[in-house]
C-alpha positions in Angstrom: 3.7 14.5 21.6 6.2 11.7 21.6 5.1 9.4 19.3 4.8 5.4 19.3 5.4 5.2 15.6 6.0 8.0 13.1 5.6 6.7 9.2 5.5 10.1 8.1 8.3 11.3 9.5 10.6 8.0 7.8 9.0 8.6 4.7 10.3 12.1 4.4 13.8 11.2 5.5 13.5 9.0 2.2 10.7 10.7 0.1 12.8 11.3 -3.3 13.8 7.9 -3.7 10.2 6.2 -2.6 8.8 8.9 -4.8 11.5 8.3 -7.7 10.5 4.3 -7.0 6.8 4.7 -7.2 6.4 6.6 -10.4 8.7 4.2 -11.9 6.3 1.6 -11.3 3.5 3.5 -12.7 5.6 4.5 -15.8 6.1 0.6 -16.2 2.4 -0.5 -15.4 4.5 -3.1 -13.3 1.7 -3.5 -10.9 1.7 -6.9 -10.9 5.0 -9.2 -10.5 7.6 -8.0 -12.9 11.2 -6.7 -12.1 10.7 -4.8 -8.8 9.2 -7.7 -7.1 11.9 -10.1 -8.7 14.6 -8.0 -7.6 13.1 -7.0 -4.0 12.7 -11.0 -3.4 16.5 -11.5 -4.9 17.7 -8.6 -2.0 15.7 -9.9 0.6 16.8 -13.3 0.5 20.5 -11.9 0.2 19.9 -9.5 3.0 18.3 -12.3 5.3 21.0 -14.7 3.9 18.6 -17.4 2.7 18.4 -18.8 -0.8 15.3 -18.5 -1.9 12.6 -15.4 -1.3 8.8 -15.5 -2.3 7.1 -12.5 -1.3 2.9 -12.7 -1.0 0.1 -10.6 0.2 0.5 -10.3 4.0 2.5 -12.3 7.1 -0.8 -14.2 8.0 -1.1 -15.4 4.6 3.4 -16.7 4.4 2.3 -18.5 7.8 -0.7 -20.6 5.7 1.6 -21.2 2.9 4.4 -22.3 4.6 2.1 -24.5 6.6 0.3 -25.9 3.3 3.4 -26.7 1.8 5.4 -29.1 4.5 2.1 -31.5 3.5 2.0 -32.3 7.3 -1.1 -35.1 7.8 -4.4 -33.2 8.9 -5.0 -32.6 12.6 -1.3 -32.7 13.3 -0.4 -31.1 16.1 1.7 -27.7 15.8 3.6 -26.2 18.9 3.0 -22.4 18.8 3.7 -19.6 22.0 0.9 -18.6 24.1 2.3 -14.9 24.1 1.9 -13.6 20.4 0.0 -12.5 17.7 -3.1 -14.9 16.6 -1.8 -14.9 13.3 0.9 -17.3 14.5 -1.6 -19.5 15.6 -4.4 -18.9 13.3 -2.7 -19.8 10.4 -2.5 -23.3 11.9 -5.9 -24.1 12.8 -6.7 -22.8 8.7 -4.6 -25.2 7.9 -6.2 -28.0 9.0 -4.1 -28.6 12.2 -4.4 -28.5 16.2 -2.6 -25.4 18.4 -0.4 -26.4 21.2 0.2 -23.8 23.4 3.6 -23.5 24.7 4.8 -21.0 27.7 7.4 -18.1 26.9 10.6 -17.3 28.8 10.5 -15.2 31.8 13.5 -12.8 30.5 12.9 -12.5 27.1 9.5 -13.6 26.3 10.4 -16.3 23.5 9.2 -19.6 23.1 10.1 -21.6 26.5 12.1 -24.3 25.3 11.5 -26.8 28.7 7.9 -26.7 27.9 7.7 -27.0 24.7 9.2 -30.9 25.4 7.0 -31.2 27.5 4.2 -31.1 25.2 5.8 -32.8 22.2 3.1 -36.3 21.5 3.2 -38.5 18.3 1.1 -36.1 16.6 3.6 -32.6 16.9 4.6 -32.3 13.3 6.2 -28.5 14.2 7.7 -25.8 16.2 6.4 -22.3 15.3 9.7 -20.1 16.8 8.2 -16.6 17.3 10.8 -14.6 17.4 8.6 -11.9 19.3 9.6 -8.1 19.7 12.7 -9.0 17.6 14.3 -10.9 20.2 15.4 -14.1 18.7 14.4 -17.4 19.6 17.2 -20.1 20.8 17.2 -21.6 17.5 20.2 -24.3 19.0 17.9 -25.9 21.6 15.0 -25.7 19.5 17.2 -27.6 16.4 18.4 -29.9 18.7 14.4 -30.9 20.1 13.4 -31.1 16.5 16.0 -33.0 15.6 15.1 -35.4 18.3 11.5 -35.7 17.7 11.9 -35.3 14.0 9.6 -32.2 13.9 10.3 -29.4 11.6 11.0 -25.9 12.7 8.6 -22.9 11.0 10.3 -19.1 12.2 7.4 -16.5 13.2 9.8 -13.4 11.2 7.1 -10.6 12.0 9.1 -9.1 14.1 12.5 -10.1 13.5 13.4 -8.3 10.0 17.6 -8.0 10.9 17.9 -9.7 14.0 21.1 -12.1 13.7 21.1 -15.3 16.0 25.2 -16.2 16.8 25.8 -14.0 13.5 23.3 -15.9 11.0 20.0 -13.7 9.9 16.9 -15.3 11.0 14.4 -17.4 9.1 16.3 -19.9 7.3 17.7 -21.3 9.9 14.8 -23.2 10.9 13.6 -25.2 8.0 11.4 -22.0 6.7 10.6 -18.6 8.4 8.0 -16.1 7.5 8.0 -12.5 7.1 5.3 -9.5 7.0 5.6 -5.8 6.1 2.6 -4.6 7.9 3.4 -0.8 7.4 4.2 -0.6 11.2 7.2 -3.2 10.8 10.7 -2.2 11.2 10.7 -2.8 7.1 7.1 -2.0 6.1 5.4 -1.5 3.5 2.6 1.2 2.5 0.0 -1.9 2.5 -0.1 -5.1 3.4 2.6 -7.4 2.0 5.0 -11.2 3.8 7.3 -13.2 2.4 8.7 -16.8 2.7 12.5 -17.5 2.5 14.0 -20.9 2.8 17.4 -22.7 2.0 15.7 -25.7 0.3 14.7 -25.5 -3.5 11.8 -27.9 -3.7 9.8 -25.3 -0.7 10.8 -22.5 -2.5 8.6 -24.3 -5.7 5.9 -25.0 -3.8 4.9 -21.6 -2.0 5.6 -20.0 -4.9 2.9 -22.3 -6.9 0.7 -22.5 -3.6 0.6 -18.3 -3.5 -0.2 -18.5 -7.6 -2.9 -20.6 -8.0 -0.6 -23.8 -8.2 1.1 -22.6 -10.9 5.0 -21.8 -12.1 4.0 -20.8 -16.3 0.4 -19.4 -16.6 -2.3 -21.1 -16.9 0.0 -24.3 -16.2 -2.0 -25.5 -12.8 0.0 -28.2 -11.3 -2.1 -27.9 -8.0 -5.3 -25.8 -6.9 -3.5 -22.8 -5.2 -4.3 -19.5 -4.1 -3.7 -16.1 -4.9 -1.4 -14.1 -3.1 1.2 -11.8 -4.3 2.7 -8.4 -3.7 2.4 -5.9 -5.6 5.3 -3.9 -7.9 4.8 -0.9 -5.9 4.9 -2.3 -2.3 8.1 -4.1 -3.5 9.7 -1.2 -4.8 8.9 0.9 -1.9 10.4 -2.1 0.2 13.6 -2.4 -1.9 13.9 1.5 -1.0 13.9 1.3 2.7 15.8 -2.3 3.2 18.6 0.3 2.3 18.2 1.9 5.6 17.3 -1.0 7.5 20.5 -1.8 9.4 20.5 1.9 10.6 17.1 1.7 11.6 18.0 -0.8 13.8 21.2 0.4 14.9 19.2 3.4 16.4 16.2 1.2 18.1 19.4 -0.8 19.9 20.9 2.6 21.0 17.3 3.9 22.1 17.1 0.2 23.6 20.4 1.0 25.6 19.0 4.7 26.9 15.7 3.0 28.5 18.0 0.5 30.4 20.2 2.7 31.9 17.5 5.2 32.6 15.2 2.1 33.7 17.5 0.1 35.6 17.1 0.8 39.4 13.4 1.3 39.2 12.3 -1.5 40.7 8.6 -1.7 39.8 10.0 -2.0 36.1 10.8 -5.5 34.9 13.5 -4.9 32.0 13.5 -6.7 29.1 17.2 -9.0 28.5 19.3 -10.2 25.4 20.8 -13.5 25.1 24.3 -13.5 24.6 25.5 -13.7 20.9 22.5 -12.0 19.5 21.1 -8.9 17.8 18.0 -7.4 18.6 15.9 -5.7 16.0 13.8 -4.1 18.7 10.4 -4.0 16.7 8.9 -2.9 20.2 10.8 -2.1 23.8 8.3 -4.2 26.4 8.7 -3.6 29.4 6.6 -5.5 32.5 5.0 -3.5 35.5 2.3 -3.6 38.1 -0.2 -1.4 37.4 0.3 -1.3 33.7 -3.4 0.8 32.7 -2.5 3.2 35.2 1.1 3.6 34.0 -0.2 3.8 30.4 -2.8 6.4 31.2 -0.3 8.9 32.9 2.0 8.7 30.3 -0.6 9.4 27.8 -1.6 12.4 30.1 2.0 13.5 29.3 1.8 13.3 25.4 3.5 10.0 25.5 2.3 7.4 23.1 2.6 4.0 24.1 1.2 0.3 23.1 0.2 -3.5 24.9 1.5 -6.5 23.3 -0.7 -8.6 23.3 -3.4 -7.6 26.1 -4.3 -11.0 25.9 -2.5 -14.1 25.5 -3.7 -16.6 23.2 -4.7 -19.2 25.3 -7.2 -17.1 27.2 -8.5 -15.5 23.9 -12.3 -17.0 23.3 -11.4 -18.2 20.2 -9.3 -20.4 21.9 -11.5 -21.7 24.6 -11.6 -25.1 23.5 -8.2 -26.4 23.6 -8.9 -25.3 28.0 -5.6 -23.8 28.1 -6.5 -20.6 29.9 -6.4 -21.4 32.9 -2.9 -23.1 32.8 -0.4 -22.0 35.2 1.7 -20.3 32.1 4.0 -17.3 32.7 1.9 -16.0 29.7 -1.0 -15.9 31.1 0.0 -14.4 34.1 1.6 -11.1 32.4 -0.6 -10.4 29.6 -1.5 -7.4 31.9 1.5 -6.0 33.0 3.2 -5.7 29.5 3.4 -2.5 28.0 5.2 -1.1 25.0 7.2 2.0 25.0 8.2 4.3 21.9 11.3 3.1 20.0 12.1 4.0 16.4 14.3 6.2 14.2 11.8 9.0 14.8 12.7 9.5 18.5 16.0 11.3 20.2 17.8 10.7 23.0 15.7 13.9 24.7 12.1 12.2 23.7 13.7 8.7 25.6 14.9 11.0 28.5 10.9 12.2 28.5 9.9 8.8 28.6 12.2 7.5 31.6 11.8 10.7 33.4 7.6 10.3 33.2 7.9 6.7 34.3 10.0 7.3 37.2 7.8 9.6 38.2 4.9 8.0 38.2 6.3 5.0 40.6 7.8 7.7 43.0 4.7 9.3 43.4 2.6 5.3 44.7 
């Protein structure tokens, strides 16, 4: 079986030092804040090169945070990409605010910067950058349409843990960027866990009092908050593997490079493309084709694992059905069912990527 993802197997490439980082946590009772979160949130923001880190309970939950604490009016409208996860767009309507669905590019899948100006009114407050699969987002051209519409720029990080846009690490670029470490996350945790990172001081005090009930000292409530932390042991597990995170995603670019060449002249099979002066994290390899299910279903007939991202994009989602978006003539909403997700990860060789290509080309000599 080639697998999608293999935790197992990345845990016991690293087991004595996540074990060794556990029961240290359990010797100190630090379950809740103390050093190991402190000092995760220190690393992060150096590794991410932002100034200021506050981790809470999950990625949905940084997205709602963030949100609350730009204090934009109520209803504002929030630009977010029709081709992600609803958590990018949920967290918006929770806060109060109206989705605006913007189309994606047709190489890479990010936020379509042409359309998002086309859908800027007097009430966009925001840009949501998804920076989906890992690919970064042109955060120039989106700078420079916030900059002329004065509309502040939130980076979707869900994805993106070590991807580099023009040599700077993403999420503070924009004005504040978001981070989860779902456990299937190039840097995930063993639970749920997010974190917000920023450049500018007074954010940094005001998700961190939003996620603690409004408050810096206890029992101090400034504001009514919320509670959302992570824990000592998800943090400590974290500061373990953001060790190994570079090489994590040296290996996904070099698994990356093997489905390209082996890809390449298969012409039924739309490659995915990197801007110039970027790095990938390559969170997930998409590639698009015509008869996706089928393709999927053979593979899996060949122990091949493999995954769809998203099989339905926002806008056509019911939840969504009363902004009457779905039937827009978006590039998203036109590919959500030829996207398909092959394995890539530190698990696999260069023999299981072989496997891959080899089934795949099979499968469009034989129709």
């Amino acid at each position: 079986m080639i697998k999608f993802l293999d935790l197992y197997n990345q845990y016991l490439s690293i087991q004595k030092e996540i074990d060794q980082a556990i029961k240290d946590v359990i010797e100190q009772s630090a379950y809740i804040g103390g050093k190991c979160v402190k000092n995760f949130e220190d690393a992060f923001a150096s590794y991410q090169q932002a100034d200021f880190c506050v981790c809470v309970g999950n990625g949905t939950d940084a997205l709602e945070i963030a949100l609350e604490a730009l204090s934009f009016p109520a209803q504002s409208e929030i630009i977010v990409p029709a081709n992600s996860f609803i958590s990018s767009s949920e967290a918006v309507t929770r806060c109060g605010h109206k989705v605006v669905f913007a189309d994606v590019d047709t190489i890479n899948y990010t936020i379509d910067l042409k359309d998002v100006e086309k859908r800027i009114s007097q009430k966009t407050k925001a840009i949501i950058a998804v920076h989906l699969y890992g690919h970064p987002c042109d955060m120039d051209g989106l700078k420079s349409i916030a900059n002329k519409y004065n509309l502040k720029i939130i980076e979707d990080c869900a994805q993106a843990h070590g991807a580099e846009y023009k040599g700077r690490r993403l999420g503070a670029i924009g004005d504040i960027g978001t981070f989860s470490f779902y456990p299937g996350k190039n840097l995930g945790a063993y639970g749920d866990g997010g974190a917000i990172i920023t450049n500018h001081k007074d954010m940094e005090k005001r998700c961190r009092m939003i996620a603690n009930h409004g408050r810096i000292e206890k029992y101090n409530h400034l504001i009514e908050g919320r509670n959302s932390r992570l824990d000592g042991l998800q943090a400590a597990i974290l500061g373990v593997k953001l060790k190994y995170l570079d090489g994590w995603i040296d290996q996904r670019n070099k698994i990356a490079v093997r489905y390209q060449r082996g890809l390449r002249d298969v012409s039924e099979v739309f490659l995915p493309s990197v801007m110039n002066e970027v790095r990938h994290a390559y969170h997930l390899f998409v590639i698009r084709v015509k008869k996706r299910d089928e393709l999927k279903i053979y593979l899996e007939n060949n122990n091949i694992e493999t995954g769809i991202h998203y099989p339905i994009a926002l806008p056509k989602l019911n939840a969504y059905k009363y902004l009457n978006q779905s039937d827009e003539p978006m590039l998203a909403n036109n590919i959500d069912t030829e996207l398909l997700s092959l394995p890539i990860g530190e698990h696999l060789c260069y023999d299981d990527i072989d496997k891959v290509v080899y089934a795949i080309r099979k499968f469009y000599s034989n129709i």
